[in-house]
C-alpha positions, 0 to 999 in steps of 0.5 A: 500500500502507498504511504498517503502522507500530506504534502508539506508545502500545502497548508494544514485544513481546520478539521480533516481526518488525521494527518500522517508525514514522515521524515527520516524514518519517523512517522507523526500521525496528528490528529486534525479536529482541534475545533471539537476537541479532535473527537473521532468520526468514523472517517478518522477511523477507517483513516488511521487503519488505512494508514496504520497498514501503510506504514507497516509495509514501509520498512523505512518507517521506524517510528510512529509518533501519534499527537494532535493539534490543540488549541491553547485556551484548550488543550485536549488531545482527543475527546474520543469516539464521537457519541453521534455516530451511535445509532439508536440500538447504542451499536457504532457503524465501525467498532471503535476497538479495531483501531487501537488494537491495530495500533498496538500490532504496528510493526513500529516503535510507537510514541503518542505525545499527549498535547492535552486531556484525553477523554473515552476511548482515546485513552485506549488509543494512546495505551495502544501505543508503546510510550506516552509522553503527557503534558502538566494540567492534562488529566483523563477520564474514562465516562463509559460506566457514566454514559451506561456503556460496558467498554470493549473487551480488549481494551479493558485487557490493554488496561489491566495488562498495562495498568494492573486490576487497582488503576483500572477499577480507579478509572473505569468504575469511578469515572473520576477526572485523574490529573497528570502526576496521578496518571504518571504515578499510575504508570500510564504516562511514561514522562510528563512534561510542560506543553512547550517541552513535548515536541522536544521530549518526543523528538528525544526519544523518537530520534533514540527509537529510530537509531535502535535495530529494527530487528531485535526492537520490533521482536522485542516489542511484540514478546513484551506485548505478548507476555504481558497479555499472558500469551504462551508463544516461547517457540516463537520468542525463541525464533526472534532471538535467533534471528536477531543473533544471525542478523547483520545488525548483531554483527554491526553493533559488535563491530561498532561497540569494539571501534567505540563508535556509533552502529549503523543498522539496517534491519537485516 
């Protein structure tokens, strides 16, 4: 599949489903609803799949930064599933779950730099992701028990996989707004920064990611993933090991850590 990233002479719009550009080997997908809060239609979702597959047939993409544009006066990265697009019977035309599911299998190291509050089944989405850089005076809440919504089943196992059973009762079953030093103590932000040190910090830790061999990073992240939602695949971990061992990129991190100089992979 093609790689539909946005044009970087051409302005951004007001409101358009998520945006993707790549450059050197970072991938930034932002989010483009700033107006209502980047509230997801189904349009922004069946995108971020389309783009999500994209990206995985690009080998060249090692990173994949998700953000959203925010107003000042209004700091939300997303306000999650647009509660409109339910139909009467409460059923959505598009399962909302598919996509952060499909954001936690992307081949890719995945950063979502949180540029404000974050609200439903967004939350969901940046738990997808591998790391999540958040901003002072961002907060989440997760409405569902509120709204009269039991939640989707695989995101609650991304909660209590991530988060443990304490932290996902707290959010789910209270529905309580929870500021941001909570969330970094509850492990649900990896670093939490001031608004004006987020592309800073992810441009960091992005740039770090990137410079990581493919190999040994991508099939680590899977096993990680894989051992933290219980599942028994020690054939296939083995197998990943193996072929990192044989790799081209092994043989260069030897070589370059013996010269004292900086390796330079290619994920062979």
């Amino acid at each position: 599949m093609t790689l539909p990233t946005w044009p970087t002479h051409q302005p951004w719009p007001d409101a358009s489903p998520p945006i993707l550009t790549v450059a050197d080997g970072v991938a930034t997908l932002t989010l483009n609803r700033p107006a209502h809060r980047n509230r997801l239609h189904d349009e922004d979702l069946r995108t971020l799949l389309q783009q999500f597959e994209a990206l995985n047939d690009d080998p060249q993409v090692r990173v994949l930064v998700l953000t959203a544009r925010t107003w000042p006066h209004a700091r939300v990265f997303s306000a999650g599933y647009h509660i409109g697009e339910f139909n009467d019977s409460g059923h959505a035309p598009l399962a909302f779950e598919q996509v952060p599911d499909a954001l936690a299998r992307v081949r890719a190291l995945t950063v979502c730099a949180l540029s404000g509050s974050v609200y439903g089944g967004a939350t969901d989405l940046a738990l997808a992701c591998d790391f999540r850089i958040g901003v002072e005076g961002m907060e989440l809440r997760m409405p569902a028990a509120a709204l009269g919504l039991h939640y989707y089943p695989s995101g609650l196992r991304r909660y209590v996989a991530r988060l443990g059973l304490g932290a996902t009762r707290r959010l789910f079953l209270l529905a309580e707004a929870t500021p941001a030093d909570e969330l970094l103590a509850l492990g649900y932000l990896d670093r939490l920064v001031p608004p004006e040190a987020l592309p800073a910090a992810v441009a960091e830790w992005a740039d770090r990611a990137a410079h990581m061999a493919p190999l040994a990073l991508q099939g680590m992240k899977q096993t990680i993933q894989e051992i933290a939602w219980g599942e028994d695949k020690l054939a296939d971990w083995r197998s990943r090991e193996a072929l990192t061992q044989g790799s081209r990129d092994f043989a260069e991190g030897r070589a370059a850590f013996a010269e004292r100089r900086a390796p330079v992979f290619s994920g062979r």
